[in-house]
C-alpha positions as CSV (number, residue, x, y, z in Angstrom):
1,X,-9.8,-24.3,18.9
2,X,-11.3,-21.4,16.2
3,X,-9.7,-18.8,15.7
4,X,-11.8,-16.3,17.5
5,X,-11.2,-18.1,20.9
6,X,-7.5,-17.5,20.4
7,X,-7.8,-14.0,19.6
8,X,-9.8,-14.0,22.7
9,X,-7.5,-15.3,24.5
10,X,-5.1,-13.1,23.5
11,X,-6.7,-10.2,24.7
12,X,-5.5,-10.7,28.6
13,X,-2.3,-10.7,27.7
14,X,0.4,-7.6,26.8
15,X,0.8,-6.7,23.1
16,X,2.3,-4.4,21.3
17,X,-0.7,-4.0,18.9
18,X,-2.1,-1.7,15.8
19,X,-4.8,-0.5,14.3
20,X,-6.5,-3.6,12.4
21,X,-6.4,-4.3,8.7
22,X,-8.9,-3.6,6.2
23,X,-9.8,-6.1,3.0
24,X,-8.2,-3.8,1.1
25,X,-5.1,-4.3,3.0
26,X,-5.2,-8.0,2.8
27,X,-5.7,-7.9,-1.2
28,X,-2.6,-5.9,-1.0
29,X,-0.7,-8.5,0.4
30,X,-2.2,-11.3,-1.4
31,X,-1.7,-9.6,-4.7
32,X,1.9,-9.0,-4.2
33,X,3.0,-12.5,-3.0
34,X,0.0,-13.8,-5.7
35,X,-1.4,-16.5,-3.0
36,X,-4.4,-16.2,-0.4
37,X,-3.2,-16.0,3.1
38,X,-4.6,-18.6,5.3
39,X,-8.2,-17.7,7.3
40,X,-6.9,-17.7,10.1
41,X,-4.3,-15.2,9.4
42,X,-6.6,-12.9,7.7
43,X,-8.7,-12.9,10.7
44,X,-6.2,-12.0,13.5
45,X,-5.1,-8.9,11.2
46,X,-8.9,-8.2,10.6
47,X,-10.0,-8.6,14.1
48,X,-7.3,-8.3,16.6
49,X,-3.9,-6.0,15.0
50,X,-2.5,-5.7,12.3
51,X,0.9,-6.5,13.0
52,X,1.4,-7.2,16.8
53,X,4.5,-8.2,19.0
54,X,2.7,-10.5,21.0
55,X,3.4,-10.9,25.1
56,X,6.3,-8.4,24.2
57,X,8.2,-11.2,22.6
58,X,6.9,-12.8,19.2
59,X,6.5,-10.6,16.0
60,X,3.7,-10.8,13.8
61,X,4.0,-9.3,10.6
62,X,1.8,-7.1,9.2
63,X,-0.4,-6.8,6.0
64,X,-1.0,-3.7,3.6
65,X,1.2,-1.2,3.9
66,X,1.8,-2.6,7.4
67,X,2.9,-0.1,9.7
68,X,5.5,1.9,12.0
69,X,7.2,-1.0,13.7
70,X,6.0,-3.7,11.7
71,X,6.9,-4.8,8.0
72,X,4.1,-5.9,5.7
73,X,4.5,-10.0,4.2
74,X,5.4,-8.3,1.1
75,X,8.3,-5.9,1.9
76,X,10.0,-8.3,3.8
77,X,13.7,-9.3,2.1
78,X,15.1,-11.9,4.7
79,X,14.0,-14.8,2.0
80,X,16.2,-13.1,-0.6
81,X,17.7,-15.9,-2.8
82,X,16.9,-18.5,-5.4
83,X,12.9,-19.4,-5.8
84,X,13.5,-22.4,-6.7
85,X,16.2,-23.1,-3.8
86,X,15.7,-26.6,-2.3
87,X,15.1,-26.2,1.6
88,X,15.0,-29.3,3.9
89,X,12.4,-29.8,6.4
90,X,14.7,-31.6,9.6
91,X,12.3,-33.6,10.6
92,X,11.8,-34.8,6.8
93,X,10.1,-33.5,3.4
94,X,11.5,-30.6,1.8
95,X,10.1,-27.4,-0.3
96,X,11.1,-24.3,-2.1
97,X,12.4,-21.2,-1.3
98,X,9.9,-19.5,-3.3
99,X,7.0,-21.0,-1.3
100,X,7.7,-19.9,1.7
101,X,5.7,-16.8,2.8
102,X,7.2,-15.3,6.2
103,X,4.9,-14.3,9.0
104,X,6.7,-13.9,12.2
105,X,10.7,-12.2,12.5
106,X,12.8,-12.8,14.8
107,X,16.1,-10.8,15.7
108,X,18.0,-13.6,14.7
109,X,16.6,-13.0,11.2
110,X,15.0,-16.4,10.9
111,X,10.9,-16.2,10.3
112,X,7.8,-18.2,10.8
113,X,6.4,-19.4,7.2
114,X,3.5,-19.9,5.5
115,X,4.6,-23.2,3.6
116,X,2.8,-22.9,0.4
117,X,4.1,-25.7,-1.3
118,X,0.6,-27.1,-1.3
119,X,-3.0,-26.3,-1.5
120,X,-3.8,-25.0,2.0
121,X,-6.0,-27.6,3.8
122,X,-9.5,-26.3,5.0
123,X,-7.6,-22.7,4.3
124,X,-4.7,-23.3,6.2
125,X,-1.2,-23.5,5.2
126,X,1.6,-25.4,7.3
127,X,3.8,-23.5,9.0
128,X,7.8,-24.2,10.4
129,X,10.5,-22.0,11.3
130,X,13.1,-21.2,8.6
131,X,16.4,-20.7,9.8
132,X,18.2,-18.3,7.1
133,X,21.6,-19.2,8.0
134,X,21.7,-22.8,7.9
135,X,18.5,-22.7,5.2
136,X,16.6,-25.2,6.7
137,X,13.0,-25.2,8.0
138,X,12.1,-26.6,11.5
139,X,9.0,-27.4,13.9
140,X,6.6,-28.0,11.3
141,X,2.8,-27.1,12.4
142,X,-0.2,-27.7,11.0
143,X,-1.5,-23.8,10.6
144,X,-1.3,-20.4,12.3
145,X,-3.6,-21.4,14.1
146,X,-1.9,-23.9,15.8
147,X,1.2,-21.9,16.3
148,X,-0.8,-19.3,17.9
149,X,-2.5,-21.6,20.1
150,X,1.3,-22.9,21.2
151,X,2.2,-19.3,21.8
152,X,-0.6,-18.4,23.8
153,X,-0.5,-21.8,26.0
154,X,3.2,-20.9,26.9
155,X,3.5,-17.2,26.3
156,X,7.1,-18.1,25.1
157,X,8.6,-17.5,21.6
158,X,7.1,-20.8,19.6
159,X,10.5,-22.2,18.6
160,X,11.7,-22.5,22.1
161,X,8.3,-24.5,23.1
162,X,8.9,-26.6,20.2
163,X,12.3,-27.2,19.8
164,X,15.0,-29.3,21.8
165,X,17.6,-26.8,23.7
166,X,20.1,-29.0,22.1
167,X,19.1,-28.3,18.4
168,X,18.2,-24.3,19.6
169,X,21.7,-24.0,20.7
170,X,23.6,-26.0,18.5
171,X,21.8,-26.1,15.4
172,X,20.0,-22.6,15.6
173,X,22.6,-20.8,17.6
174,X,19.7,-18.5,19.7
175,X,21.3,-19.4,22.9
C-alpha cells in the first residue's frame, strides 16, 4: 500500500492532529540527527500532521520545532546513553544505540525506531520497538509504512497487535 492511501485512510478516523510540516522543518530534523528520514515519514508530516496522536492512542512525533504536545525527533532524550551501546533485536540481529532514531513515545517511555543501522531500502528504514528498560528492541517491521498500515488495520497501539500478551506482560511489563 503507498503511502498516500494510508494517510487516506487515516483521515476517517479520530486524531489529535497539527498543523503540517514544511521542508524547512524536515531539514531541521534531518540536520540534527545527520540522516534523511524515511519517505514515508516525510510525507505523513508533509501531508497529514505534523506530530499526531493517532485514534487517541499512538504518538507520532513531530519534526522541526515540533509543537505544543508533541516533541520534535531531535529533542527527544529517552535514548540517552552510550552510541555505541549494543542493543539486541529478540527475535535476532542486533544494532547500536546510536542508530536508533525514535518516532513514536509511549507513556511507558519506550519508542518506535527508525533502525538506521543500514542504508534505508527503497527509502525506508526498519522499524521495532525499543524497550528502554530492558534495552532491547522488539517487533521488527519493514518501514513506517508498514507500521502505520498495522495501526490503521487494528486501530490499536502497534506493539500490542504485534506482540505475544505473554512477552507484553512479562517481558515489557505494559499490562
Amino acid at each position: 500500500m503507498k503511502t498516500d492511501d494510508l494517510i487516506q485512510a487515516l483521515a476517517s478516523g479520530t486524531h489529535e492532529l497539527y498543523p503540517p510540516a514544511s521542508d524547512a522543518d524536515i531539514t531541521v530534523t534531518q540536520a540534527a540527527i545527520g540522516r534523511a528520514l524515511p519517505e514515508s515519514y516525510r510525507t505523513f508530516v508533509r501531508t497529514f500532521s505534523n506530530g499526531a496522536y493517532l485514534y487517541t492512542l499512538q504518538e507520532v512525533s513531530a519534526v522541526g520545532a515540533g509543537n505544543k504536545q508533541i516533541a520534535a525527533i531531535q529533542d527527544i532524550q529517552w535514548l540517552a546513553g552510550d552510541p555505541q551501546e549494543i542493543i539486541a533485536i529478540r527475535d535476532g540481529g542486533e544494532t547500536r544505540l546510536g542508530d536508533l532514531v525514535p518516532f513514536a513515545l509511549d507513556h511507558n517511555r519506550n519508542a518506535w525506531c527508525f533502525l538506521t543501522d543500514a542504508e534505508p531500502s527503497q527509502g525506508e528504514y526498519r522499524v521495532a520497538y525499543f524497550d528502554t528498560t530492558g534495552r532491547k528492541l522488539y517487533c521488527p517491521l519493514p518501514s513506517f509504512r508498514e507500521w502505520l498500515k498495522v495501526l490503521i488495520d487494528n486501530q490499536d497501539e502497534v506493539i500490542r497487535v504485534l506482540c505475544d500478551p505473554d512477552v507484553i506482560e512479562n517481558e515489557l511489563n505494559l499490562g
